[in-house]
Each structure stands twice: as C-alpha cells, then as structure tokens.
C-alpha positions in Angstrom: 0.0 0.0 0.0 1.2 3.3 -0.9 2.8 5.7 1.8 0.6 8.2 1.1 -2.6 6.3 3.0 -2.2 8.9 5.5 -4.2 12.4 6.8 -1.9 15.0 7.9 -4.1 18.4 9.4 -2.9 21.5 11.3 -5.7 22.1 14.0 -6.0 25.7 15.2 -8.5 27.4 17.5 -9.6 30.5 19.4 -7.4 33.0 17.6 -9.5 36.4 19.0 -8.7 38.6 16.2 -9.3 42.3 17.5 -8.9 41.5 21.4 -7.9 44.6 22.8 -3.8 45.0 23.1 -3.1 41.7 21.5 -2.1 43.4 17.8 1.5 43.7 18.6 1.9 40.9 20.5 1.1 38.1 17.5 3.5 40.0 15.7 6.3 37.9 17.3 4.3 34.9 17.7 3.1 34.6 13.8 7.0 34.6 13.0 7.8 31.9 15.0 4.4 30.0 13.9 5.6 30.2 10.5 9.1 28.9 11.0 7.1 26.2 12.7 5.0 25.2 10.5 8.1 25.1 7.4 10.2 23.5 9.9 7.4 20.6 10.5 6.6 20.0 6.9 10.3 19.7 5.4 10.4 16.9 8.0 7.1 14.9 8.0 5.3 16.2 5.0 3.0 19.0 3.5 -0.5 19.6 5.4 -3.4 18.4 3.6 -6.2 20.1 6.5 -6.3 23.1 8.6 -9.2 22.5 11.0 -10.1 25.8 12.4 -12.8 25.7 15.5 -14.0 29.0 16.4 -13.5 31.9 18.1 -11.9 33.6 14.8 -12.3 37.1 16.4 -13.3 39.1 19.5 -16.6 40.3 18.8 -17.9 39.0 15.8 -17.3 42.8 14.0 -16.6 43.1 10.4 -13.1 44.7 10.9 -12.1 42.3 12.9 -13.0 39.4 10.5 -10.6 41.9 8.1 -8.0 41.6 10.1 -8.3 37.9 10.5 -8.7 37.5 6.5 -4.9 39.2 6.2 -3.1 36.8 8.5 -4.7 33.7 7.2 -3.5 35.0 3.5 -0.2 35.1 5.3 -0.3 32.1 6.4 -1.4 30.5 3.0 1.5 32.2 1.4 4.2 30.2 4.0 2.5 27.0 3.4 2.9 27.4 -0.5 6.6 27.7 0.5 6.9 24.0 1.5 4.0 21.9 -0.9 0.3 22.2 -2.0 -1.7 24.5 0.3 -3.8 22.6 2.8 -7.3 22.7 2.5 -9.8 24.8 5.1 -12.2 23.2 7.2 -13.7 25.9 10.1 -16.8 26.2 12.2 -17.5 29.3 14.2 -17.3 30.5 18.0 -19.1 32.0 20.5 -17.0 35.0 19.8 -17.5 35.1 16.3 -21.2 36.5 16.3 -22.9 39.4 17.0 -24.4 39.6 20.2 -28.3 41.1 20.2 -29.5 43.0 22.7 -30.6 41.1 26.2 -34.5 42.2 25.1 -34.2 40.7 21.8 -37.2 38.6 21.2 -35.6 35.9 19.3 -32.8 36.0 21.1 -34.2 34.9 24.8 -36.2 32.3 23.2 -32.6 30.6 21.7 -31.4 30.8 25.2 -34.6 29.4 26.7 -34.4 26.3 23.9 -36.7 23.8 24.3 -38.6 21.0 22.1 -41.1 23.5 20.5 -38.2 25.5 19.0 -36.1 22.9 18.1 -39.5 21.6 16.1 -40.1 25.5 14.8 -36.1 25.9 14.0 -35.1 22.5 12.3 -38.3 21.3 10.9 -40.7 23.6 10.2 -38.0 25.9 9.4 -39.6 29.0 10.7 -37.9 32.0 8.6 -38.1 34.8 12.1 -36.0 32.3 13.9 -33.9 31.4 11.3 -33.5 35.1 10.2 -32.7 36.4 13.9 -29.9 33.3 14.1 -28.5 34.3 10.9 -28.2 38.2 11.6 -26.1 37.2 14.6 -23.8 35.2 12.6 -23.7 37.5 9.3 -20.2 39.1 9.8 -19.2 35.3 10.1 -20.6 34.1 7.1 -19.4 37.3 4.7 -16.2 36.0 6.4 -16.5 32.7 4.6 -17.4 34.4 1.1 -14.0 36.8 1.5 -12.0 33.8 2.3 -13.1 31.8 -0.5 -12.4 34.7 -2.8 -9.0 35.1 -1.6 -7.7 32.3 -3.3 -7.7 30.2 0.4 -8.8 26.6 -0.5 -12.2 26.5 1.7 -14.0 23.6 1.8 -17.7 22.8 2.2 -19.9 20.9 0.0 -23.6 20.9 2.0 -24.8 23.4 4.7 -27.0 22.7 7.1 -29.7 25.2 8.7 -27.9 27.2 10.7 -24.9 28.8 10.0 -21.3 27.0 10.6 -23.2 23.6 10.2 -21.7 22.0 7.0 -20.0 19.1 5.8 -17.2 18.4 3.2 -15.5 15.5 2.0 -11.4 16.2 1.4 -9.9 13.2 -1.2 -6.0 12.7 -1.4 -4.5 9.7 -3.1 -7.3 7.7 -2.4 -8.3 8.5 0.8 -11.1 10.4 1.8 -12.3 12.3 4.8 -15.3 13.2 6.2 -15.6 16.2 8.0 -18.7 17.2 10.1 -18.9 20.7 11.2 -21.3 21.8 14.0 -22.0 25.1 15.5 -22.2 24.7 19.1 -22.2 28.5 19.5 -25.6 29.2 18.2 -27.1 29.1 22.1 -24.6 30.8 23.5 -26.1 34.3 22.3 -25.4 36.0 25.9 -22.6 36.4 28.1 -21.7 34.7 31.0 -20.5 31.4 32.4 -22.4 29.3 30.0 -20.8 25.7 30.7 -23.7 22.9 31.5 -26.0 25.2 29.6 -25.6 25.3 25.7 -28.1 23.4 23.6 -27.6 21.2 20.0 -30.0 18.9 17.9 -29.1 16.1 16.0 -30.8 18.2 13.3 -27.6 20.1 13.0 -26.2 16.8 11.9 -28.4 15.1 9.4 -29.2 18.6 7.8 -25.7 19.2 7.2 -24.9 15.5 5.4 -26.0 14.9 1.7 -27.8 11.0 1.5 -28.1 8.1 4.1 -26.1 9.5 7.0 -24.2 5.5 8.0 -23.8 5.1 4.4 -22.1 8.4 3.9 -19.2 7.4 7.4 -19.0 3.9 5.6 -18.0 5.6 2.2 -15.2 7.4 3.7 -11.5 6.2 5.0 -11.7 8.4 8.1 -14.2 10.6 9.6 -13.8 13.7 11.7 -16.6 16.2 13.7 -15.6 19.7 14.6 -17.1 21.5 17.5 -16.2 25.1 19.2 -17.2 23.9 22.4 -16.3 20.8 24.0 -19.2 18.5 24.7 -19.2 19.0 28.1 -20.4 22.7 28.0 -23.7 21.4 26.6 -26.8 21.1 28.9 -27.2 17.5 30.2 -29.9 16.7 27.3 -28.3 18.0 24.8 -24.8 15.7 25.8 -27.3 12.9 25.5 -28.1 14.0 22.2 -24.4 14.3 21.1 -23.4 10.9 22.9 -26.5 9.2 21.5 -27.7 10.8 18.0 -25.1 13.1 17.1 -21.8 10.9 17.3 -22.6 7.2 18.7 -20.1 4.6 18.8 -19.0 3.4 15.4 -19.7 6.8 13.4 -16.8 9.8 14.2 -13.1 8.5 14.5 -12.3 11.9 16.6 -14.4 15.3 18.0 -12.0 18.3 17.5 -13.0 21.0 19.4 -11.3 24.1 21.2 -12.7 26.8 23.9 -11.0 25.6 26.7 -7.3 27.4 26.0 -5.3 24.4 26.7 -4.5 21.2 25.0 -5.8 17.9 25.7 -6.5 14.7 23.8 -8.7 11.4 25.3 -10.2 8.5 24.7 -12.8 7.1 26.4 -14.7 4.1 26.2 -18.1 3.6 27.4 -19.8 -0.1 28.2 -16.9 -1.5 26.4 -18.1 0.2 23.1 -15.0 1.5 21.2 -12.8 4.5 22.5 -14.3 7.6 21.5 -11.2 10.0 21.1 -11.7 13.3 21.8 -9.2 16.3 20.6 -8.8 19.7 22.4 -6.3 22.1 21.5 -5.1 25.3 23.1 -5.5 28.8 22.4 -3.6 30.3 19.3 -3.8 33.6 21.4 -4.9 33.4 24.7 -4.7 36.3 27.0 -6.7 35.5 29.9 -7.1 37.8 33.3 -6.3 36.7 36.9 -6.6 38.7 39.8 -6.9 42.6 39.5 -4.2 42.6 37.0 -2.3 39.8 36.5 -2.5 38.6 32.8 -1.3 35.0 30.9 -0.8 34.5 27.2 -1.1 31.5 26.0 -0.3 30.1 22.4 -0.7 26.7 21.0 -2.2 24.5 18.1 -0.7 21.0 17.4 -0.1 18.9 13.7 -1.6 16.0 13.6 -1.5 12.3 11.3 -3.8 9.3 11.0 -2.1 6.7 9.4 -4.6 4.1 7.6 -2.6 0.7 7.4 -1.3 0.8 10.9 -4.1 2.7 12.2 -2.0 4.9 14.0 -2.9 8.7 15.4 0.0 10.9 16.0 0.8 14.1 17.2 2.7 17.1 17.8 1.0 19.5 20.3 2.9 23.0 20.1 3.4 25.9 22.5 4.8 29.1 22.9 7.3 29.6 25.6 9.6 32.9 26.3 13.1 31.8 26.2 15.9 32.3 29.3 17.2 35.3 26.7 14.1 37.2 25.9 11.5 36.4 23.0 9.3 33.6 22.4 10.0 30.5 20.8 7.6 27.7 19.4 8.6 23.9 21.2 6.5 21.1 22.0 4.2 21.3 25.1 5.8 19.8 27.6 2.5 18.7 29.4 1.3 17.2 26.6 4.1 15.6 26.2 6.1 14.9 29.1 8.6 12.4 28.0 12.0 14.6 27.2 12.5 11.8 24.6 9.7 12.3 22.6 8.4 15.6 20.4 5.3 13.7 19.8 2.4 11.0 21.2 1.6 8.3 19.0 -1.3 5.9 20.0 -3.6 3.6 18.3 -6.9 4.6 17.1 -9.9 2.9 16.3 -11.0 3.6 12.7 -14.9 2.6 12.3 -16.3 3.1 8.6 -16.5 -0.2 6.6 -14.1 1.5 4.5 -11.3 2.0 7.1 -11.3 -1.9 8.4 -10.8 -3.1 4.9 -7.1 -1.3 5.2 -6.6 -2.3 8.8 -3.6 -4.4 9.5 -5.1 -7.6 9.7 -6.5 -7.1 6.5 -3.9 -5.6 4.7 -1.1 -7.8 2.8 2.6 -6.5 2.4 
C-alpha cells in the first residue's frame, strides 16, 4: 500500500482577532508560527487540513474578521513555500457572532431552547428564527465568502440550517475524509458562564450530510466532527443528544474541538463500546485575566496524522514559551508531552467506517 494512505491536518482554534492590546503581540508569535510550520513540513510532509474551531475574532465585527482574512492570506503564502496548500475546514465560536441586545425577542427564546423551538427551527424551518440566528452570525458568514475569494482553499460541500453547520469531503490519493462541522455556539447568544447550559440537535447533523447519513461514514476512510465547544459545555440533554444521536459509537473516529485554552486529547470508552477520542487544543492567542491585573498569554495549536494501514494517530502539540534570553519560541508542550525523549504521542486509534477496516492491519497484505 502506498505511503501516502495517510491524513496530515494543522488544528487551530480560538485565535481572538481584534482582542484589545493583542495586535502587537502576534507579531512575534506569527513569525515563530511560520518557521514552525516550514520547519514541521520539510520533516514529516505537507499539510493536507487546517481544522479551524472557532472563536476567529473578539466580537464578531466586520473589521475584525478583516484583520483575520490578512493573517490567514499570510499564512497561506508560507504554506505554499513547503508543498500544496492545505485545505480549510472551520466552524465558528461564541466570539464570532454578533451579540443582540438582552431584550431581543428571538434572542431569549434561543437561550430558553426547548422542544417546540427545536421543532419551529429545524423542521418547520420557521424563517423569524432562522433570520434572527442568521443576523447574529452575518459578519461570520461574509467571512467565509472573502475567504473563498481570496484564493484560500475553503472547503464545504452541503450546509446545514444554521450557519457554521456543513460538511465536506477532502480526497488525497485515495483516501477520503469526512468532516462534520457543528455550531455549538448558536445558544450561546449571551454572556456569562455558559458551561452545563448550551443546547444542540441532531438536526444540526443530518441537515448538514447529503444521503443516508451511516452510508455516507461507511463511504469514507476516516471521519472527523468539529465542534467550538467541547461536549461537556452542553446542557445535560443536549450531551445525550451528542453521545447518542449526534456521534454514537462506530460513526466519528475523533471530535476536535477548542474553547477551553489548553490542549488535551482522550479517549474514552463507554460499556466497552470503542474509545471515542476526543481532541482539544489550546489557544492560538490566549490572553486571559487573573486577579486585578495579572494577565497569561497563552499560544498553541498542534499537527496532527492518521495513518490508515497501521491505524496509527500521531501528534505534535505546540506551544509558545519565552526563552531564558528574551522572545518567544515555538517547542513542543511539555504537558502534553512529558517524556523529554519524545516531540510527539503516537497511540492507536480505532477507525470505524467499513471503508477504514478493509485497510486495517489484519486485512492488509505487504
């Protein structure tokens, strides 16, 4: 089998575009991102997928969304130094829409979501709540029409009702990838500690997949679903809904999501089902408030590979340190990987579309 049965991806997050007094401070940090990233592809290959999950900007506003355009051009242009560009896969984050006034009619009856509006929303399709979801998101989504237009390789082939949900499938040399995007920001329309109280519907889901849902994971190698949040900030239904309708056992190989400033990858495994491997990944510019005045930056994203045959998931989680001499410098997060030996973790991962077991070891022949 041909070395290239593999899927490389980039996985970024919670970049806050337009946070106030963080302008000058990327300036150092982009340099040293882009040295990264050349650095890691002359060693173990061009990128095929940057995953992208939310939180683009600070407040949703059209010049931030600007701003953000310009440094993913940039970014383009340095991976066009070292191979094909990769393909764009994004959803959006709580800070990437508009928020509407605490009165707003439609508004309070998104945060008060219940069965009725999930019915009014995702099946009858009424247009006021539809409309009202959309305005808050509209900055987001003329976003995606400038990024397209820039020459950046976006990629989305059916979207859902709301906006951010989509799906795409991404071919390379035979392999192809699924990749579910859902927007698990659309409930969180006010401010405040919203963990435990966000809402989703497996609408979301099947409105966002062309076909036979089972038959669409089974026709694909490997299959991915991107989140903001992490499932864990949804209200206790609504994790029902995503353990049970929205990715059960045997459907999504990973859930990459973001939010939460810090990296972290798991797997868990429930009634002996297979491990259900979840992906978090830090901040690409964190600057977060303690105390009265005390403020920590945080920067991070990791690459990331799935090889097929072995059935193999690797990566290399990345942070930004400042350096004994002054500066910052990109290494390998040292609590994501602790072993001083190793610039990565490599573990095995359970591949689950009919598609994927046909190349698993025990089926494939050297």
């Amino acid at each position: 089998m041909a070395n290239q049965e593999y899927l490389s991806w980039l996985h970024i997050s919670d970049f806050h575009v337009g946070m106030k007094g963080a302008g000058l401070l990327w300036t150092q940090i982009k340099q040293r991102m882009i040295e990264d990233i050349i650095n890691h592809s002359t060693r173990h290959g061009a990128i095929d997928l940057v995953i992208f999950s939310g939180d683009i900007v600070q407040k949703g506003e059209e010049a931030e969304f600007n701003l953000a355009l310009k440094e993913l051009v940039e970014l383009w242009e340095a991976f066009e130094t070292v191979g094909p560009p990769p393909k764009l896969f994004l959803v959006p984050g709580n800070h990437d829409l508009v928020r509407p006034s605490k009165t707003d009619p439609i508004a309070l009856a998104v945060a008060a979501y219940n069965a009725e509006l999930e019915v009014a929303i995702f099946e009858k399709k009424h247009d006021h709540y539809i409309q009202g979801i959309e305005k808050s998101f509209h900055n987001y989504t003329s976003f995606l029409a400038k990024l397209t237009n820039s020459g950046i390789p976006v990629i989305s082939d059916k979207k859902g009702v709301l906006p951010g949900d989509h799906s795409a499938i991404f071919e390379k040399s035979g392999v192809s990838v699924g990749l579910v995007g859902i927007n698990s920001s659309w409930t969180h329309i006010f401010d405040g500690d919203m963990q435990g109280k966000l809402s989703l519907s497996h609408h979301q889901l099947f409105n966002s997949v062309d076909g036979n849902l089972p038959q669409w994971i089974d026709n694909n190698d490997i299959n991915l679903i991107v989140t903001h949040h992490p499932a864990n900030w949804f209200t206790e239904h609504s994790q029902e809904v995503f353990l049970n309708e929205v990715s059960p056992s045997g459907w999504f190989d990973a859930h990459l999501h973001g939010h939460m400033h810090e990296s972290m990858s798991k797997s868990e495994s429930i009634n002996s089902s297979p491990g259900r491997l979840s992906i978090q990944v830090a901040s690409l510019f964190g600057l977060d408030s303690y105390g009265t005045a005390k403020k920590i930056r945080t920067h991070g994203y990791y690459f990331a590979k799935i090889c097929l045959v072995e059935h193999k998931y690797t990566s290399w989680p990345r942070k930004a340190i400042q350096v004994g001499g002054g500066g910052w410098q990109i290494k390998k997060d040292q609590i994501a990987v602790p072993d001083d030996e190793q610039s990565s973790n490599t573990a095995d991962i359970i591949l689950n579309s009919k598609k994927a077991q046909k190349k698993s070891p025990k089926n494939f022949q050297s």
